[in-house]
N, C-alpha and C positions, 0 to 999 in steps of 0.2 A: 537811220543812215548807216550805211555800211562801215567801215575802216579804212579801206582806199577810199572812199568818197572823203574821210576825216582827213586823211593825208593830204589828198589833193586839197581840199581845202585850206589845210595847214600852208601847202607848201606855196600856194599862190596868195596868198597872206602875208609871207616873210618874202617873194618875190616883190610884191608889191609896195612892200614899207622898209624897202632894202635900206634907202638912202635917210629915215626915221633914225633919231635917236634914241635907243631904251637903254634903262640900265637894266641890272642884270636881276632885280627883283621882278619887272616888270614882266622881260623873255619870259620868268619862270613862270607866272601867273597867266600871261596868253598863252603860252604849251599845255599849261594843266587845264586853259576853258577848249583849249582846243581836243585836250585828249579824254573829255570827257567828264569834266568839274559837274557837280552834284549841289543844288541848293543856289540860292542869290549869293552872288560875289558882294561880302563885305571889309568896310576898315580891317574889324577882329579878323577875320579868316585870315585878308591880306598877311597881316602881319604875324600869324598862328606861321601861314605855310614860307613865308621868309626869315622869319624870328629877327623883327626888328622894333623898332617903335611905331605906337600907334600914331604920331605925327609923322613918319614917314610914310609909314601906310596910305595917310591919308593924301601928303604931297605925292605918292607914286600915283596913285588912281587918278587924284586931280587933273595931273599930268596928262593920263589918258584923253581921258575926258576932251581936255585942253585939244587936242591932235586927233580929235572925234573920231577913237580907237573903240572907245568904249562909250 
């Protein structure tokens, strides 16, 4: 997949879930699978690339999950 196709995809993804709640852990975790995240998205990672708690970690994702983002 090219880079414009990444884009564009990015950007009709955040057109789409304009009116979606995320906090700001979350934005950063979808930008990073959108710009190209390497390996399964986990808890540990979660919380490595936000530096937060693993039980937030784990309510962010949940979250997703919940709003079948992910």
């Amino acid at each position: 997949m090219s880079k414009t196709d990444n884009v564009i995809r990015k950007t009709a993804f955040w057109d789409k879930h304009r009116a979606t709640l995320f906090n700001d852990r979350q934005r950063k975790v979808i930008n990073k699978l959108f710009d190209g995240f390497e390996g399964k998205l986990n808890s540990s990672k979660w919380y490595k690339i936000n530096h937060c708690s693993q039980d937030t970690a784990n309510r962010d994702s949940k979250d997703l999950i919940n709003k079948g983002i992910l």
